[in-house]
DSSP file (Angstrom, degrees, kcal/mol; ACC not computed):
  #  RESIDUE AA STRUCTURE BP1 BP2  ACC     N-H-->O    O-->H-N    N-H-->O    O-->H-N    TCO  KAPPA ALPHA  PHI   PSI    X-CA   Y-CA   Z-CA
    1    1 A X              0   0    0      0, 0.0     4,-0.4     0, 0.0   131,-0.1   0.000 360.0 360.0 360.0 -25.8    6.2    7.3    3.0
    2    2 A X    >   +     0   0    0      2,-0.2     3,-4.5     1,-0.2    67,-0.0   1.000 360.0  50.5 -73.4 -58.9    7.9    4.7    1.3
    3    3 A X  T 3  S+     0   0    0      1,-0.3    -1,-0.2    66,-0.0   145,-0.1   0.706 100.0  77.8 -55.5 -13.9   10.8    6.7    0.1
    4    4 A X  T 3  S+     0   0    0    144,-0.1     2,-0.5     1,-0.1    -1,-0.3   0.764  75.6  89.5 -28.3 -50.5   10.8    7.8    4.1
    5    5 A X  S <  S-     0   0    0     -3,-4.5    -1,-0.1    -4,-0.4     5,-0.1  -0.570  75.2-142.1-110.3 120.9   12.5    4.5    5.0
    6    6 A X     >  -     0   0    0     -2,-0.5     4,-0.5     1,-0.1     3,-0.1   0.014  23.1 -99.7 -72.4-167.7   16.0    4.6    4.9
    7    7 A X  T  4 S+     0   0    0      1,-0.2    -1,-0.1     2,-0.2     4,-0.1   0.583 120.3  57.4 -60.3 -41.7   18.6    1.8    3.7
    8    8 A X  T >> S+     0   0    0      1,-0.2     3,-0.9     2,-0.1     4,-0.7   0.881 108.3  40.5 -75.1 -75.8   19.1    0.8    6.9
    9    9 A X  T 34 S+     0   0    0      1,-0.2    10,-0.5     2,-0.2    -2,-0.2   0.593  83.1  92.8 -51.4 -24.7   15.5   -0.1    7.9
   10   10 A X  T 3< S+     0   0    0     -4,-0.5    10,-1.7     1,-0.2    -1,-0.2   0.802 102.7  31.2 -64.7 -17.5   14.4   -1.8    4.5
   11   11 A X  T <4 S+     0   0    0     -3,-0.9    -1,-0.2     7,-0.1    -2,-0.2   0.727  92.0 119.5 -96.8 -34.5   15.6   -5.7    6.4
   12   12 A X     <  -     0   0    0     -4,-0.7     7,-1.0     6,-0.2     2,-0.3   0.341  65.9-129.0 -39.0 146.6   14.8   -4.6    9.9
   13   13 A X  E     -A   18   0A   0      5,-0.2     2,-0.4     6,-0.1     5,-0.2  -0.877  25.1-179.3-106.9 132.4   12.1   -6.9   11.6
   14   14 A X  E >  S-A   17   0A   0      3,-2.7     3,-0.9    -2,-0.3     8,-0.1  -0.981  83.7 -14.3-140.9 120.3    9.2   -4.9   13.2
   15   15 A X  T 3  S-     0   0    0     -2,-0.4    -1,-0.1     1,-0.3     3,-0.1   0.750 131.9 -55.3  64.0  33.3    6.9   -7.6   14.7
   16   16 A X  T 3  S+     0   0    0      1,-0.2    -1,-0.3    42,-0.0     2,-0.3   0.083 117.0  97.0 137.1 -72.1    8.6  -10.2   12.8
   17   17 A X  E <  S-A   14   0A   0     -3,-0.9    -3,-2.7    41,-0.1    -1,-0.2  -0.767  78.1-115.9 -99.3 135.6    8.4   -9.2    9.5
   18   18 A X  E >>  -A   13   0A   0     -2,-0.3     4,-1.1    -5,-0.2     3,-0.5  -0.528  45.1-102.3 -83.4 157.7   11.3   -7.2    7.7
   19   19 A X  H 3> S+     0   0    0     -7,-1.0     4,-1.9   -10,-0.5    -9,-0.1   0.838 120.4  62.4 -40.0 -63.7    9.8   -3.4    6.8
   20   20 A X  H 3> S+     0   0    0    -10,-1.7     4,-8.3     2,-0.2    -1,-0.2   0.777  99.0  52.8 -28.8 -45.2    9.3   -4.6    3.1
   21   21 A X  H <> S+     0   0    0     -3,-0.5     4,-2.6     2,-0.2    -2,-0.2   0.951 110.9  43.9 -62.3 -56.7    7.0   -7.1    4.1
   22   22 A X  H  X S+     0   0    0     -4,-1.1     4,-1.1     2,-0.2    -2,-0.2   0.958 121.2  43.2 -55.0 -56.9    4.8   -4.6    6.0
   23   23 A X  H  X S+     0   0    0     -4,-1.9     4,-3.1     1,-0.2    -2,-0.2   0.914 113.7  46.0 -68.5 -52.1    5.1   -2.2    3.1
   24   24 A X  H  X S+     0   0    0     -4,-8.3     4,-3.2     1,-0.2    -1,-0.2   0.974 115.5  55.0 -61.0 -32.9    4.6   -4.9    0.3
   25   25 A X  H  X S+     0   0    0     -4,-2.6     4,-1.7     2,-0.2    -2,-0.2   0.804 104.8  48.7   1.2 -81.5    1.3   -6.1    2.9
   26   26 A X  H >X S+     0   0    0     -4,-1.1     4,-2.1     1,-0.3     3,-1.0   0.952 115.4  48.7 -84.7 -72.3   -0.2   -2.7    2.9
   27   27 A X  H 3X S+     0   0    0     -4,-3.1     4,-2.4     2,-0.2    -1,-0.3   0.742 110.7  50.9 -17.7 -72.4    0.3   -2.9   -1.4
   28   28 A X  H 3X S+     0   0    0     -4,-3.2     4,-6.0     2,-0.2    -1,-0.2   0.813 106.9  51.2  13.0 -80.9   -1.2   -6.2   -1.7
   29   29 A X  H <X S+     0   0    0     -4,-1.7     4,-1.8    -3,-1.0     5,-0.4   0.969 107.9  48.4 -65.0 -70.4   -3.8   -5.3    0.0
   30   30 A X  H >X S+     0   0    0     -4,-2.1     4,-2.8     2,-0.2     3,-0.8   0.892 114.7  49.6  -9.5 -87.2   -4.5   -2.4   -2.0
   31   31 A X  H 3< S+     0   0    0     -4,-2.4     4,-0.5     1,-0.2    -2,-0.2   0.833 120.1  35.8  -7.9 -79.2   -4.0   -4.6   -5.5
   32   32 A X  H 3< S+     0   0    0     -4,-6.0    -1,-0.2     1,-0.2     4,-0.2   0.717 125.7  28.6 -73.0 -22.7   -6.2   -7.1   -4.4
   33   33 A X  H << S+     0   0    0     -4,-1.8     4,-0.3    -3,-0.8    -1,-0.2   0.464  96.3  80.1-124.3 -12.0   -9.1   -5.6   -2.3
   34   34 A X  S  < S+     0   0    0     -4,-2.8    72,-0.3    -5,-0.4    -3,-0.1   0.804 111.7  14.4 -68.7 -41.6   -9.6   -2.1   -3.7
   35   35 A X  S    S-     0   0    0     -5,-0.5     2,-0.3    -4,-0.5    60,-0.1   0.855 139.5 -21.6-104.4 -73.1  -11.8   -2.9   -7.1
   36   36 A X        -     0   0    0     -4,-0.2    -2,-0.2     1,-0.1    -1,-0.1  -0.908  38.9-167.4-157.2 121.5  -12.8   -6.6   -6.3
   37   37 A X  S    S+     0   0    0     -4,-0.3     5,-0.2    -2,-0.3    -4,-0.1   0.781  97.3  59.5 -47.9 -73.2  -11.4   -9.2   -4.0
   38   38 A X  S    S+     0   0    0     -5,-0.1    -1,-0.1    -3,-0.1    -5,-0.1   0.833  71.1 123.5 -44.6 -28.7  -13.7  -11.6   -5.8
   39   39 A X    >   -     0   0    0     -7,-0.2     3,-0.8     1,-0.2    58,-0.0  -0.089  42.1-167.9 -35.7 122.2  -12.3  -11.1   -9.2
   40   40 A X  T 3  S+     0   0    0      1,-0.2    -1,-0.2     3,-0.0    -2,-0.1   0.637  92.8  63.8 -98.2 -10.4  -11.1  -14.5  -10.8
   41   41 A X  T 3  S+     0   0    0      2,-0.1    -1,-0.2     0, 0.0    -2,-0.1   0.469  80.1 116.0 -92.6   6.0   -9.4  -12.3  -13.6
   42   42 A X    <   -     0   0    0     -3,-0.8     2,-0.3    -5,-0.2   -10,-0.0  -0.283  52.3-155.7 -67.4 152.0   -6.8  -10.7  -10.6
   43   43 A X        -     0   0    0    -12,-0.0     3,-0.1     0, 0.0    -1,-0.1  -0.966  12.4-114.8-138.0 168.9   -3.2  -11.6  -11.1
   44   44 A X        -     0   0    0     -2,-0.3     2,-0.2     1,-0.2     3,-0.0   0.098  38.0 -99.9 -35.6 136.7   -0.3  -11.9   -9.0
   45   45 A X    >   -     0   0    0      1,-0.2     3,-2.1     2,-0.1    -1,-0.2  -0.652  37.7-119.5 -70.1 156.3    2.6   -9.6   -9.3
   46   46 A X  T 3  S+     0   0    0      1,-0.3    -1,-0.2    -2,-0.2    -2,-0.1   0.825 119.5  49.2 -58.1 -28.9    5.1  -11.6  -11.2
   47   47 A X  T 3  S+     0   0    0     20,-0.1    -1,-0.3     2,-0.0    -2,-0.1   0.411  91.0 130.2 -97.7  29.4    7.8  -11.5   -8.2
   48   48 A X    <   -     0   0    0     -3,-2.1     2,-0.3     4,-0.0    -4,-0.0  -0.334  36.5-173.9 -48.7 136.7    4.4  -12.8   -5.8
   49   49 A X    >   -     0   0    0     12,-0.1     3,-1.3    10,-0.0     4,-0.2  -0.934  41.6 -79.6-119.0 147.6    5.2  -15.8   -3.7
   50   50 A X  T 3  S-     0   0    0     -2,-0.3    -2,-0.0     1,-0.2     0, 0.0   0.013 113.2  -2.4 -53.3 121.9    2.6  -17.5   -1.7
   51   51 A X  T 3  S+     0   0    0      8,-0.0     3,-0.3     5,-0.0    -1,-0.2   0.657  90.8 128.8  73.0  26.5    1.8  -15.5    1.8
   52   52 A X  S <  S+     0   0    0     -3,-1.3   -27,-0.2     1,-0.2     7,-0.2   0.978  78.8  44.0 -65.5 -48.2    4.5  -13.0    0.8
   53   53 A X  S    S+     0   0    0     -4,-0.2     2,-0.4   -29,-0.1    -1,-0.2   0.319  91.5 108.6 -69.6   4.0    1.8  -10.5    1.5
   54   54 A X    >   -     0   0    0     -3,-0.3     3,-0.5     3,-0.2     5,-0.1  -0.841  57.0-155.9-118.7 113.2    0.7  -12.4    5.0
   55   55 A X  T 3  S+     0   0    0     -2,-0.4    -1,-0.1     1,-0.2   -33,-0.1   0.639  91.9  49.6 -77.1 -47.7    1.8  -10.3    7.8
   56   56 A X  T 3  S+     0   0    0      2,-0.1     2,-0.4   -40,-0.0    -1,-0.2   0.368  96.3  67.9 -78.6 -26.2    1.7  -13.8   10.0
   57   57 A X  S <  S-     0   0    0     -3,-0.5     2,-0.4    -6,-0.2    -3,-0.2  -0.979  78.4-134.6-119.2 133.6    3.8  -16.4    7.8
   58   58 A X        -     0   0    0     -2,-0.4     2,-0.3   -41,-0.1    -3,-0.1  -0.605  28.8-176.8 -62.2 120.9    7.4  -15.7    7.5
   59   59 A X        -     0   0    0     -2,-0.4    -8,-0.0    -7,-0.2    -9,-0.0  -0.879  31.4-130.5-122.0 173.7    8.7  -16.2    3.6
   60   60 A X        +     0   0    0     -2,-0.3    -1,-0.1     2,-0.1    -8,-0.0   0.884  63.9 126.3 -84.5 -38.6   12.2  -15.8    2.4
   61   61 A X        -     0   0    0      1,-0.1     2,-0.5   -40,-0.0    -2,-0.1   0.088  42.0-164.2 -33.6 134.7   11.3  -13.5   -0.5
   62   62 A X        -     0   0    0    -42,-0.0     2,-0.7   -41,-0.0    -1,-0.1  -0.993   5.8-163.5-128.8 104.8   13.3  -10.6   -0.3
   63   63 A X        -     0   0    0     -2,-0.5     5,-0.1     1,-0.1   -43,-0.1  -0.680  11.0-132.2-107.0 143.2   12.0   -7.7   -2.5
   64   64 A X     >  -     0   0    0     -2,-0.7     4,-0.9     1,-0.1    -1,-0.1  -0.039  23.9-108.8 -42.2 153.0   13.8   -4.8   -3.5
   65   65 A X  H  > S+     0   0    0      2,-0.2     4,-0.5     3,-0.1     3,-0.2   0.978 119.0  51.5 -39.2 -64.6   13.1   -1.2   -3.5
   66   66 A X  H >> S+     0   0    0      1,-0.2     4,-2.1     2,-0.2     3,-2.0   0.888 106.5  55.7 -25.9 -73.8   12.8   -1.1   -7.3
   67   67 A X  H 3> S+     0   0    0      1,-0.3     4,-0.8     2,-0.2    -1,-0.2   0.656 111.6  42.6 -70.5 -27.7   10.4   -4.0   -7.2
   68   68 A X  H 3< S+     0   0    0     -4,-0.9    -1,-0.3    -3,-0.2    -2,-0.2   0.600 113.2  50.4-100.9   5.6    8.1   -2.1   -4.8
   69   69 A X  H <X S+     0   0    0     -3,-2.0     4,-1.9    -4,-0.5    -2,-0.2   0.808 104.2  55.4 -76.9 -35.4    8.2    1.1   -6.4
   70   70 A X  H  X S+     0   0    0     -4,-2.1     4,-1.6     2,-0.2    -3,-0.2   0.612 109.3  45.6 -76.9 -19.9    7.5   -0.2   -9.4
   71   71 A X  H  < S+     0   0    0     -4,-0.8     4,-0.3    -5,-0.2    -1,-0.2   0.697 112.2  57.0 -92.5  -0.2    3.9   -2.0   -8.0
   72   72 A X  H >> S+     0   0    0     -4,-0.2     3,-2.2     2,-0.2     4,-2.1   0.986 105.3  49.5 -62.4 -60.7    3.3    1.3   -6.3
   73   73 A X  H >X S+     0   0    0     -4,-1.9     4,-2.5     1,-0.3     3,-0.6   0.857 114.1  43.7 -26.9 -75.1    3.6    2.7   -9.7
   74   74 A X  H 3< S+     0   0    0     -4,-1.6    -1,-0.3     1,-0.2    -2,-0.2   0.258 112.2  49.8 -76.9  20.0    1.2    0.3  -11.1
   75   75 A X  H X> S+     0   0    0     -3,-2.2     4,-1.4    -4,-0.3     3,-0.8   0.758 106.5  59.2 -67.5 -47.1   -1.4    0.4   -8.3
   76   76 A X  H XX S+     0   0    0     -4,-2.1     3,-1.5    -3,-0.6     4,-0.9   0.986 110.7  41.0 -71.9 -78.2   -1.4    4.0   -8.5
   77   77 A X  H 3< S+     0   0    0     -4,-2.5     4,-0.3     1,-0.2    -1,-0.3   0.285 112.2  53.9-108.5  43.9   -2.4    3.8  -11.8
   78   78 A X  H <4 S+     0   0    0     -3,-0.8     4,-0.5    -2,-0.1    -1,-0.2   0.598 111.8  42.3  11.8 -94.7   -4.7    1.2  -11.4
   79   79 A X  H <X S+     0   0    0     -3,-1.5     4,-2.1    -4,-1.4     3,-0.3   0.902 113.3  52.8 -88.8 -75.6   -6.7    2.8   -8.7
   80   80 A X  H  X S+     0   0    0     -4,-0.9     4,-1.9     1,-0.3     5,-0.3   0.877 111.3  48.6 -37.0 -59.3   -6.7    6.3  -10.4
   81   81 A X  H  4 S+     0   0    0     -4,-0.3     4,-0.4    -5,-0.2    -1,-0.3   0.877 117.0  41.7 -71.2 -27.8   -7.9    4.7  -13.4
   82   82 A X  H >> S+     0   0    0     -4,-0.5     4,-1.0    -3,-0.3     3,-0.6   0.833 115.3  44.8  12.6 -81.6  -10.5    2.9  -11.3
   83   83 A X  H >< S+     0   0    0     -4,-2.1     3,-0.6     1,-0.2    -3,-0.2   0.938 116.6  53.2 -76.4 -46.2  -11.8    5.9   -8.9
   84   84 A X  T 3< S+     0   0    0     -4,-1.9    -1,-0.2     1,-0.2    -2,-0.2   0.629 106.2  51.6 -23.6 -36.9  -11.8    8.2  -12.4
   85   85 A X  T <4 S+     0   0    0     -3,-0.6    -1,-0.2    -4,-0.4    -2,-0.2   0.818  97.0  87.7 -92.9 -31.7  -14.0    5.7  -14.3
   86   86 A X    <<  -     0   0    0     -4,-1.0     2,-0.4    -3,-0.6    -3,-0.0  -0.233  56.2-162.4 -69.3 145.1  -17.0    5.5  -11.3
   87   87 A X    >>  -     0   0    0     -2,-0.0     3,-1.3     1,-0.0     4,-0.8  -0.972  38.7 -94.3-130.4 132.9  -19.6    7.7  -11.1
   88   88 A X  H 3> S+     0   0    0     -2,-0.4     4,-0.8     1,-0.3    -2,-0.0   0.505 122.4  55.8 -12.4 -53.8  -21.6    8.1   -7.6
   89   89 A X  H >4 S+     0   0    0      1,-0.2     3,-0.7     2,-0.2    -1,-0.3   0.951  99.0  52.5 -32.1 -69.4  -24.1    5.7   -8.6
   90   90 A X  H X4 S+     0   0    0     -3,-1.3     3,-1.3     1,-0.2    12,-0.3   0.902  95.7  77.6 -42.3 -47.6  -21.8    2.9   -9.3
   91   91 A X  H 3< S+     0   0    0     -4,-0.8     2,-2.6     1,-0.3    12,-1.0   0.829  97.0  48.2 -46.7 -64.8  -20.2    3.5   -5.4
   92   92 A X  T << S+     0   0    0     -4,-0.8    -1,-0.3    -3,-0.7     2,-0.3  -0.259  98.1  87.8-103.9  52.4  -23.2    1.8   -4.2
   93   93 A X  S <  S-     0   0    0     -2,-2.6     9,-2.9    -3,-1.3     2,-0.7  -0.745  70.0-127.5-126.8 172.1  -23.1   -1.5   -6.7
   94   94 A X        -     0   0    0     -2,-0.3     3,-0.2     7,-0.2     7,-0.1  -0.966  24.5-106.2-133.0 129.0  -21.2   -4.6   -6.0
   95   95 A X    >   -     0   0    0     -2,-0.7     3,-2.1     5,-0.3     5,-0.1  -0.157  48.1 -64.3 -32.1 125.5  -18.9   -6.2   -7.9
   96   96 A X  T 3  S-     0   0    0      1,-0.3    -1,-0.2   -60,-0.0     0, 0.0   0.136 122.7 -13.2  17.7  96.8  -18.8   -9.0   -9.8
   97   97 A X  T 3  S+     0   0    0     -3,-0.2    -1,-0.3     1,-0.1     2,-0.3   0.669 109.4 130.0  74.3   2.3  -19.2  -12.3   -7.2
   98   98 A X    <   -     0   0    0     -3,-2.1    -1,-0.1     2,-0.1    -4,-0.0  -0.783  55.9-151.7-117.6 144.1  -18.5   -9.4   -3.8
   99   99 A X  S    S+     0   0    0     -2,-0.3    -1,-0.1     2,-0.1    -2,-0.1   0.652  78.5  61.2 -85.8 -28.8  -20.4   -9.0   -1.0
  100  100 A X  S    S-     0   0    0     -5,-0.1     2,-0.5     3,-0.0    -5,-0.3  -0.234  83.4-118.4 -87.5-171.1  -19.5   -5.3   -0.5
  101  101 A X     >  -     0   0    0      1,-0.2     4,-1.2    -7,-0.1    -7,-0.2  -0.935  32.7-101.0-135.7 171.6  -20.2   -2.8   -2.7
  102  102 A X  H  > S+     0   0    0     -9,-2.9     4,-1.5    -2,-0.5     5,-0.3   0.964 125.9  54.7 -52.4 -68.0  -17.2   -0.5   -4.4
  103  103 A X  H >> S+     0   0    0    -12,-1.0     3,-1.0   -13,-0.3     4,-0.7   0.623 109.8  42.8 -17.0 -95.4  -18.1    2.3   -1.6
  104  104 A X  H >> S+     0   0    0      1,-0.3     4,-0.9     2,-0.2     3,-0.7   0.603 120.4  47.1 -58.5 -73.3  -17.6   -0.3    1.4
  105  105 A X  H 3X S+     0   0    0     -4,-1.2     4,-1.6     1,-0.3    -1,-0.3   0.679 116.0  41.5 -46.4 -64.5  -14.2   -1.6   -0.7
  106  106 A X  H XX S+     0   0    0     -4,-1.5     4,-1.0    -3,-1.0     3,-0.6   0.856 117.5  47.6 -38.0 -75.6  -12.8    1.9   -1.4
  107  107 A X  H << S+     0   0    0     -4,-0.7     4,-0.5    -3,-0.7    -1,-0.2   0.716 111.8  54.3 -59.7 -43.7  -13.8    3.0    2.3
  108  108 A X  H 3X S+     0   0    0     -4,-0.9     4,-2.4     1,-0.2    -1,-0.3   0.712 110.6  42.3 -72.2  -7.2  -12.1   -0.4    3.7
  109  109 A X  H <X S+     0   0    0     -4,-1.6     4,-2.3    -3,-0.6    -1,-0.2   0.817 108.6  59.8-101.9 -18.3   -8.8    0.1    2.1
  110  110 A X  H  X S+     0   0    0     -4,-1.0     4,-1.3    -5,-0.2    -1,-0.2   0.858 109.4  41.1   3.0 -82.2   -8.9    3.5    3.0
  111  111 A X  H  > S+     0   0    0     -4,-0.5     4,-2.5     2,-0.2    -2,-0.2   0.861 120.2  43.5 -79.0 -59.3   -9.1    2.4    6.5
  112  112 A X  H  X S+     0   0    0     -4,-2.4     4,-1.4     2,-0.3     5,-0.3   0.893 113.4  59.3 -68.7 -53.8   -6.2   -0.8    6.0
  113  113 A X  H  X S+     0   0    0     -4,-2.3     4,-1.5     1,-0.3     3,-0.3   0.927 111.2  33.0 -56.7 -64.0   -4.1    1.8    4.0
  114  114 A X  H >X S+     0   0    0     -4,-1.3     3,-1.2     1,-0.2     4,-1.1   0.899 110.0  64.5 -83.1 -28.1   -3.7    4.4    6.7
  115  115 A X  H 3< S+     0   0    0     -4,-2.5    -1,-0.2     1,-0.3    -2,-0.2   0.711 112.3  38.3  18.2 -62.8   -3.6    1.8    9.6
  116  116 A X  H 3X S+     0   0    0     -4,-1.4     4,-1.8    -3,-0.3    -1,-0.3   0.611 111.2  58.8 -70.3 -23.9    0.0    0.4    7.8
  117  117 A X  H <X S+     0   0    0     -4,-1.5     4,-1.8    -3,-1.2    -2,-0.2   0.842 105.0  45.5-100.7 -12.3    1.2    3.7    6.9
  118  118 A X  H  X S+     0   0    0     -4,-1.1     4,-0.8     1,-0.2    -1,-0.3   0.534 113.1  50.8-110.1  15.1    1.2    5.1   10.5
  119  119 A X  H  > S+     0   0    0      2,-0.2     4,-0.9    -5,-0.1    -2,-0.2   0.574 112.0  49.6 -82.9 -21.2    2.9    1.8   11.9
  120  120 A X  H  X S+     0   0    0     -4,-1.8     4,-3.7     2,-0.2    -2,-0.1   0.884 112.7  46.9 -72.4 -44.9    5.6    2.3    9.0
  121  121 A X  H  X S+     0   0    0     -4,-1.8     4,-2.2    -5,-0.3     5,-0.2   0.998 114.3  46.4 -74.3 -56.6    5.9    5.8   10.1
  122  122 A X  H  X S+     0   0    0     -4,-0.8     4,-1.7     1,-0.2    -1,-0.2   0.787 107.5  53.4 -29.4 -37.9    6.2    4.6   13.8
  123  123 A X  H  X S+     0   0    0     -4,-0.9     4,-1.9     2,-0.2    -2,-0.2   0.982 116.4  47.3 -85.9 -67.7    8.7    2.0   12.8
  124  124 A X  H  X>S+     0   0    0     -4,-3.7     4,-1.3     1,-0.3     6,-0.6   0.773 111.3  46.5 -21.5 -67.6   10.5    5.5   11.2
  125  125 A X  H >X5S+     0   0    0     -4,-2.2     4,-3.5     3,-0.2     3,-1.6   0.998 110.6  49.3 -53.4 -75.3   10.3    7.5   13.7
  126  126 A X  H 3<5S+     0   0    0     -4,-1.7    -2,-0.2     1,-0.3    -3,-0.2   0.561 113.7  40.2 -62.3 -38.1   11.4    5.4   16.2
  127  127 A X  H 3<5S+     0   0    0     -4,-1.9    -1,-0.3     3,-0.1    -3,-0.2   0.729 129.2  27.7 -46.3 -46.4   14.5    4.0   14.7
  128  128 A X  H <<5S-     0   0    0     -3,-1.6    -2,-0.2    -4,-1.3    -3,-0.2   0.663  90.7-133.6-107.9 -22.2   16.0    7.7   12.9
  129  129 A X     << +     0   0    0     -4,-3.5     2,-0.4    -5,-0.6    -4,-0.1   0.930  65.7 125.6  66.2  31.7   14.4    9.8   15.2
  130  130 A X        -     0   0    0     -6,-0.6     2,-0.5    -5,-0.4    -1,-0.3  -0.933  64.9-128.7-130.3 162.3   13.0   12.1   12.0
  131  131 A X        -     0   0    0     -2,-0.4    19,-0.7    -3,-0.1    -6,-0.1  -0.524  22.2-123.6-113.7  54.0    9.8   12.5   11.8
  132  132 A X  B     -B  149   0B   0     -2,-0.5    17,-0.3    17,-0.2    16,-0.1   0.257  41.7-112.2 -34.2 108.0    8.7   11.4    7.8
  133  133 A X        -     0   0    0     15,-1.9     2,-0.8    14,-0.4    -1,-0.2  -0.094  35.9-148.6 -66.8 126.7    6.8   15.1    6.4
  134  134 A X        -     0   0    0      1,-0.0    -1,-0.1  -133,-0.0    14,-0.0  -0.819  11.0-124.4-114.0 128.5    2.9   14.7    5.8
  135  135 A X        -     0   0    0     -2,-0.8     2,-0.1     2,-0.1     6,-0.1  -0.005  23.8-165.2 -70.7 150.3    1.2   16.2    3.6
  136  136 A X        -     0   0    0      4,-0.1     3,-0.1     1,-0.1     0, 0.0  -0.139  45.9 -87.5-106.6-152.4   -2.0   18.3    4.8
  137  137 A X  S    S+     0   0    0      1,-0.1    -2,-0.1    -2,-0.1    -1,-0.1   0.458 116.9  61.5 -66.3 -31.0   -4.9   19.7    2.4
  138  138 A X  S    S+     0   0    0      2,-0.1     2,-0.4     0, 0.0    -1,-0.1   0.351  87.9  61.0-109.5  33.6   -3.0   22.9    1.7
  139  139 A X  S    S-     0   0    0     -3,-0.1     2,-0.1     3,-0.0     3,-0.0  -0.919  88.6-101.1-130.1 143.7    0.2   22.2    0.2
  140  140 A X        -     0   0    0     -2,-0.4     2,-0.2     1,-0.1    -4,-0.1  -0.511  39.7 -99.3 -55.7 138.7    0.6   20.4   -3.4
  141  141 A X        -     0   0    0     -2,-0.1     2,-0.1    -6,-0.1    -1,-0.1  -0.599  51.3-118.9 -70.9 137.7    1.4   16.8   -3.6
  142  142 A X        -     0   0    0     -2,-0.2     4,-0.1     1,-0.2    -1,-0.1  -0.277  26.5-159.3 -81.5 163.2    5.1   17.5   -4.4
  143  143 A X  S    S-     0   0    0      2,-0.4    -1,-0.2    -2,-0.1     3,-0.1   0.587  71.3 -13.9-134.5 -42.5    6.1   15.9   -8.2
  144  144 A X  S    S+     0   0    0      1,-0.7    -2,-0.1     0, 0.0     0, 0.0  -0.061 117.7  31.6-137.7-113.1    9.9   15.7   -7.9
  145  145 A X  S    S+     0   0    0     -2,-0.1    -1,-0.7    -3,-0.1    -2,-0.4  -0.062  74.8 155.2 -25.1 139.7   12.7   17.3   -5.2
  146  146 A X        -     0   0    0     -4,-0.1     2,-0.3    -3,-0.1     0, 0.0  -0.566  56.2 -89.1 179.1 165.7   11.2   17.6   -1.9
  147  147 A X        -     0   0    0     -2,-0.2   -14,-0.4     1,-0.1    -5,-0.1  -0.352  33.7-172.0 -85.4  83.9   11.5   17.7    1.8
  148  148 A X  S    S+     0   0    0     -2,-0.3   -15,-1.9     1,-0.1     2,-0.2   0.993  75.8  27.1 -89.5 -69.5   11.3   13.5    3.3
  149  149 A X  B      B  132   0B   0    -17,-0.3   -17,-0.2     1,-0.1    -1,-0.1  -0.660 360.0 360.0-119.9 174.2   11.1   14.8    6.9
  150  150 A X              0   0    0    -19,-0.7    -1,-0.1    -2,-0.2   -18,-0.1   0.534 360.0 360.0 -73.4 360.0   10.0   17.9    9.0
């Protein structure tokens, strides 16, 4: 979805907030809330400024494509090594200092994850008028080339 949003769009303000901002949000949130919110050992990405990720306070930070492909990169493998290391048991423990357990975490970001990604794709649509391709259960997640809208 990300590579979905063209050049054009990456400053636009949708409720505010330039696109990036929504995108890096939806990242963030991932980062921080996916394994433990509670964690005292979490850190920041290095180009983090305070409430960058806050949907509600305008900051100046400007991040890049690069710079949010590259913490997609390292969320994604993150989270894979994460969801890999848990065994069905473990889903229903809680974390270190957390009031939820890894299930309820997993499930909510889940929830926050697809929430953002089909206001980004609204924001998409509605501007280019292309319709950003999703993938269903019976197609392969695509690896390199491939098709950005229907």
């Amino acid at each position: 979805m990300i590579d979905c949003v063209p050049d054009k769009l990456w400053l636009k303000e949708y409720c505010d907030m330039p696109m990036y901002t929504h995108i890096y949000h939806m990242l963030h949130s991932l980062d921080l809330w996916f394994i433990n919110p509670c964690d005292t050992t979490y850190k920041e990405l290095a180009t983090h400024e305070y409430n960058l990720n806050n949907l509600d306070v305008v900051t100046y930070k400007i991040l890049s494509r690069n710079e949010i492909n590259d913490y997609y990169n390292e969320i994604k493998m993150k989270i894979q090594n994460y969801v890999s290391s848990l065994s069905d048991k473990q889903l229903l423990e809680y974390p270190s200092h957390c009031e939820y357990t890894k299930f309820t975490l997993i499930l909510a970001q889940f929830r926050h994850l697809h929430t953002h990604m089909g206001m980004i794709m609204g924001f998409i649509v509605d501007d280019t008028n292309l319709w950003p391709n999703v993938l269903g259960l019976e197609n392969p997640i695509p690896e390199a080339d491939y098709k950005k809208y229907c």
